[in-house]
C-alpha positions as CSV (number, residue, x, y, z in Angstrom):
1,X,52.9,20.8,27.3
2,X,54.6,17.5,26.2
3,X,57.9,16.5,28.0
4,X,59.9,15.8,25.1
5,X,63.8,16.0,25.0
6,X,66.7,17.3,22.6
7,X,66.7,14.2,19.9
8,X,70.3,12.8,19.5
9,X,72.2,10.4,17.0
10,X,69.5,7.8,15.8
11,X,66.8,9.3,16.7
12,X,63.7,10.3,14.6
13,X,64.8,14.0,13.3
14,X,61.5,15.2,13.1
15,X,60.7,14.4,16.8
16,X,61.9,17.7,18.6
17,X,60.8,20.8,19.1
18,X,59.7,20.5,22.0
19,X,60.5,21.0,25.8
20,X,59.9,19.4,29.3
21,X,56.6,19.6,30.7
22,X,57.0,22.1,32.7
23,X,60.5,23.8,32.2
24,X,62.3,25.8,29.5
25,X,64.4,23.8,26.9
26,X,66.4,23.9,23.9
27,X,65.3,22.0,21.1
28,X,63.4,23.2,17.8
29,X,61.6,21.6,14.8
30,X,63.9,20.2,11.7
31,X,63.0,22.9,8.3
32,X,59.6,22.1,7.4
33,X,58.6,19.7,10.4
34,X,54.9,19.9,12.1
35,X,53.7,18.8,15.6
36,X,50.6,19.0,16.9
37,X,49.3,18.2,20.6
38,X,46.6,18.0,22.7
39,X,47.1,19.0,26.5
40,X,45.5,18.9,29.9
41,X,46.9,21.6,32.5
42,X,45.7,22.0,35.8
43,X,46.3,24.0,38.9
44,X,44.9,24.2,42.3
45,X,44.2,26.6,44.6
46,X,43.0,26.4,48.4
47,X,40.7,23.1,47.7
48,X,39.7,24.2,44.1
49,X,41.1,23.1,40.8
50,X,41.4,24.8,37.7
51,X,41.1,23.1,34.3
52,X,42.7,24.0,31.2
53,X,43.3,22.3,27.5
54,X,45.3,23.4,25.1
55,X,45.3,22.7,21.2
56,X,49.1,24.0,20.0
57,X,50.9,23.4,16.5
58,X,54.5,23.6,15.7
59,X,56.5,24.7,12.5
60,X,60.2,24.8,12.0
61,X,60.8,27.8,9.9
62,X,64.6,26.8,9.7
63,X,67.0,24.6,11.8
64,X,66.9,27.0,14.5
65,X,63.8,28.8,14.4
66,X,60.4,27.5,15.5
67,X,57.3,29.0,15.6
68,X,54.3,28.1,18.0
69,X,50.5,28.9,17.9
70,X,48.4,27.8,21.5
71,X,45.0,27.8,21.9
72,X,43.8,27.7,25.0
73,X,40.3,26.2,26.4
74,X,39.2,26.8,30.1
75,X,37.0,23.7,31.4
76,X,37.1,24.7,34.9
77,X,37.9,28.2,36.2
78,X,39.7,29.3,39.5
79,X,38.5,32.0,41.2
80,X,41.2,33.3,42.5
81,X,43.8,31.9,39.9
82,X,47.6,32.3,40.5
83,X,50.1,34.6,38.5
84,X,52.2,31.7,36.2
85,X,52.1,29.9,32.9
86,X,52.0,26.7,34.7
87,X,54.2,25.1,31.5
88,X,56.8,27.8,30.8
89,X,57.1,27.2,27.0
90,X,53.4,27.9,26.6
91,X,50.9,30.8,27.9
92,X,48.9,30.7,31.2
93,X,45.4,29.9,31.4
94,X,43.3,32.3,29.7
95,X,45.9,33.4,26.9
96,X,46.1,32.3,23.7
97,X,49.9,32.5,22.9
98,X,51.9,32.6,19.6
99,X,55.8,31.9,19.8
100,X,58.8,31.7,17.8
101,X,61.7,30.2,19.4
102,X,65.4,30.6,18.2
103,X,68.3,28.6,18.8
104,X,71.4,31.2,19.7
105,X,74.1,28.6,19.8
106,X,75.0,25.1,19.8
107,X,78.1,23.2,20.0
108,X,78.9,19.4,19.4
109,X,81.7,18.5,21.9
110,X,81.4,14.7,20.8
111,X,80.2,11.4,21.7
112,X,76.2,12.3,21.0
113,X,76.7,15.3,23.0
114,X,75.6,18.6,22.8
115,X,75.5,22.2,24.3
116,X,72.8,24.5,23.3
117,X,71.4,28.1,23.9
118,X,67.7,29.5,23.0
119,X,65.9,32.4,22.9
120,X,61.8,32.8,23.1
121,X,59.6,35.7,22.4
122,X,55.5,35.9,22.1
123,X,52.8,37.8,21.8
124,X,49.2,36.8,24.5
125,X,46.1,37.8,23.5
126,X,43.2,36.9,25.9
127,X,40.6,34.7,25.2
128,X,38.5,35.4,28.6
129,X,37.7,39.3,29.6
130,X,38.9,38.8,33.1
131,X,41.3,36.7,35.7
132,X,39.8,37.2,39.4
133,X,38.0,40.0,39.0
134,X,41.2,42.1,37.0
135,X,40.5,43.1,33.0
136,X,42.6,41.2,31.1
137,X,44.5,42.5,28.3
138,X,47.0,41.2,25.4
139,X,50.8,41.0,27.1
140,X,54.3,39.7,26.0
141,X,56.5,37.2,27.6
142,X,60.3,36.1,26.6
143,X,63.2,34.1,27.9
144,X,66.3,32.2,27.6
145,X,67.3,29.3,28.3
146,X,70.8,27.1,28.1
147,X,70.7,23.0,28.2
148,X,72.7,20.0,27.6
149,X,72.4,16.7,26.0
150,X,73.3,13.3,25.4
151,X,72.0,9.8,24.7
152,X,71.0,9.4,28.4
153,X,71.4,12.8,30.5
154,X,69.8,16.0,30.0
155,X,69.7,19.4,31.5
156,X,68.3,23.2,31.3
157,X,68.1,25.9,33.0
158,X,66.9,29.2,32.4
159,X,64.6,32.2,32.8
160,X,61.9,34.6,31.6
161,X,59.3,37.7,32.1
162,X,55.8,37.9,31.2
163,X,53.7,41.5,31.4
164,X,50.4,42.4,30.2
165,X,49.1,45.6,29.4
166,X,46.3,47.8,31.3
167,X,42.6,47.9,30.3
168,X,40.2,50.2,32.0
169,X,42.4,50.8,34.8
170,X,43.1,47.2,35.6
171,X,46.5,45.2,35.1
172,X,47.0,41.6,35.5
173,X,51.1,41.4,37.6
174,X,53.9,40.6,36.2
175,X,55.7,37.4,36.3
176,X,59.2,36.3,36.2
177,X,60.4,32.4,36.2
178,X,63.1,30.7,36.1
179,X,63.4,26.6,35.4
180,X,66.2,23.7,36.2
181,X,65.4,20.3,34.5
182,X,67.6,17.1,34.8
183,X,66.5,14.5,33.1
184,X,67.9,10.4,32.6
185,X,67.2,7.5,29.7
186,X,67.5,4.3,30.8
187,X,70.3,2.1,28.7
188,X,67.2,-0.1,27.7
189,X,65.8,2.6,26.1
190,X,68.9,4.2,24.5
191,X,67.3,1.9,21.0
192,X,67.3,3.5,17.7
193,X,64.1,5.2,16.1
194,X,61.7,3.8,15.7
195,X,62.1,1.4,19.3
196,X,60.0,2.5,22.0
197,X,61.8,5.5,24.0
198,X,61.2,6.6,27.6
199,X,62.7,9.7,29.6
200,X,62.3,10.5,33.7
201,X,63.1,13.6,34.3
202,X,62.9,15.8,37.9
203,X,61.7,20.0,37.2
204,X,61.7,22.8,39.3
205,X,59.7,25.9,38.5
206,X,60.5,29.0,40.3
207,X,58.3,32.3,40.1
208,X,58.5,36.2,41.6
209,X,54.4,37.7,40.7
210,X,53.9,41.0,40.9
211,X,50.6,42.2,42.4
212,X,47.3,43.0,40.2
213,X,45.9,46.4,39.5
214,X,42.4,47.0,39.9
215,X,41.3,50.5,39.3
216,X,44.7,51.8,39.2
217,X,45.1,50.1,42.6
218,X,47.7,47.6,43.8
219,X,45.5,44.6,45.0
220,X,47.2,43.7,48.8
221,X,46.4,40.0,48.0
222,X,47.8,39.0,44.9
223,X,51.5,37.8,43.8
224,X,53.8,36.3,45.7
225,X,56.3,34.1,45.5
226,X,57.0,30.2,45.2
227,X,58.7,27.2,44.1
228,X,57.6,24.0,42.8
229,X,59.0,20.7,42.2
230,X,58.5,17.5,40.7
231,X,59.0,14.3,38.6
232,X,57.8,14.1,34.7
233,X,58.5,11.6,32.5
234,X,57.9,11.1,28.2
235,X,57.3,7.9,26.4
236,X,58.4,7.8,22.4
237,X,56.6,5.4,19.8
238,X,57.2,6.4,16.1
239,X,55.5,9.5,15.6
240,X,53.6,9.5,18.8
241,X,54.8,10.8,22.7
242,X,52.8,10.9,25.4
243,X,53.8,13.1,28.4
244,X,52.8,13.3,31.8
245,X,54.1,14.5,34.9
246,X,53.9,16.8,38.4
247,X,54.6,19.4,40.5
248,X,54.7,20.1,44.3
249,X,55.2,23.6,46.3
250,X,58.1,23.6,47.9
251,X,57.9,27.0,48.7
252,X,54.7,29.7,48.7
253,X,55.2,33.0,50.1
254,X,52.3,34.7,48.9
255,X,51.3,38.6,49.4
256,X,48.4,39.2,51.9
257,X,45.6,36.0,52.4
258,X,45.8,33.9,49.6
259,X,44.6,30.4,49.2
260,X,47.6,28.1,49.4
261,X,48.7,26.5,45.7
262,X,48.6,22.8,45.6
263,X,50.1,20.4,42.9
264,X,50.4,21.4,39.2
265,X,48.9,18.3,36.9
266,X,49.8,18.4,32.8
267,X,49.3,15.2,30.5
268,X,50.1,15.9,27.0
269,X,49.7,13.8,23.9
270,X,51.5,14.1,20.7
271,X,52.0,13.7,17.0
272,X,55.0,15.0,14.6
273,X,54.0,14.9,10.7
């Protein structure tokens, strides 16, 4: 998903909604704003790579309340994929996700500042019949998360749970996550709308998976636990962002023998209307 951050004073309104690449975050649409993007995910696994783009459009309802639709397209396959969402705003590969998002709280306490709280819920429906070798059925995720913002630093944190349902005797395991993002604009870039705009920011992306069910069955090598790490970074131009960044374990404790995870790759490109 696009790394895009809470939009302050001078600033193009209708360029929000969105979150960090990787990590949970705050902000929502303006009423009656649209985004669209197109993003590339990736993950790899023991040597092998998996490929994933997603389609996903944007509404705010109200102020405070967003609703997302993500379409997911699987260009490579893992075999043995991991547990996660790889972006924790948007659904993992293989589920076609549809989200509303609604901002609990936010306070102004001056100078461009501001201190925010939101809630996520959504519905996954799978688009492929199976995830190594488990049935996959529709599931739910939610979270929260809390951030702050100014005209140069940024920062969330926060958390979340995804389940699926069982089909046939098979479950896909349960994920939770949790997500810290600190993020810095440059004075150079600090320009009103419509100068060009650039944000660095550094993510980490922790996750607890349960293991799968296959024939009723708890599946010895599956879930685990790890952490990843990384830098991202967004770059503003009138109604367009482009957003890229990475992730790095850190930390993989997986159950049983599992292929090691490698780096997490997402380049998104975007367009508010």
């Amino acid at each position: 998903m696009l790394l895009a951050a809470a939009l302050l004073g001078g600033t193009a309104a209708a360029q929000g909604g969105h979150g960090p690449v990787f990590g949970l975050a705050t902000p929502t649409l303006p009423e009656g704003a649209w985004n669209g993007d197109a993003t590339l995910m990736s993950a790899g696994r023991g040597g092998e790579r998996g490929l994933m783009a997603r389609q996903t459009l944007r509404y705010g309802l109200t102020e405070d309340v967003q609703l997302n639709l993500s379409v997911p397209q699987t260009l490579a396959a893992l075999p043995s994929p991991s547990r996660t969402r790889i972006g924790t705003m948007m659904g993992g590969m293989g589920d076609l996700e549809a989200l509303a998002l609604w901002r609990l709280q936010k306070h102004y306490p001056g100078g461009g500042r501001r201190v925010e709280s939101t809630a996520l819920a959504s519905v996954l429906v799978p688009v492929v019949a199976e995830r190594g070798g488990v049935r996959a059925a529709p599931g739910a995720n939610a979270a929260v998360v809390t951030g702050y913002a100014s005209r140069s630093l940024y920062g969330w944190v926060g958390a979340g749970a995804q389940g699926h349902l069982a089909r046939d005797g098979d479950r896909l395991g349960p994920l939770g996550y949790a997500s810290a993002v600190v993020g810095y604009r440059p004075p150079v870039f600090q320009g009103d709308y419509p100068k060009p705009d650039l944000r660095v920011f550094v993510e980490a992306v922790a996750e607890v998976a349960g293991r799968d069910r296959v024939a009723g069955e708890a599946v010895a090598a599956s879930g685990g636990e790890r952490v990843l790490v990384g830098p991202t970074a967004l770059g503003l131009y009138r109604a367009w962002g482009l957003g890229a960044g990475v992730l790095f374990p850190v930390y993989d404790r997986s159950n049983g023998p599992q292929p090691r995870e490698d780096a997490r790759l997402a380049v998104n490109l975007s367009y508010w209307f």
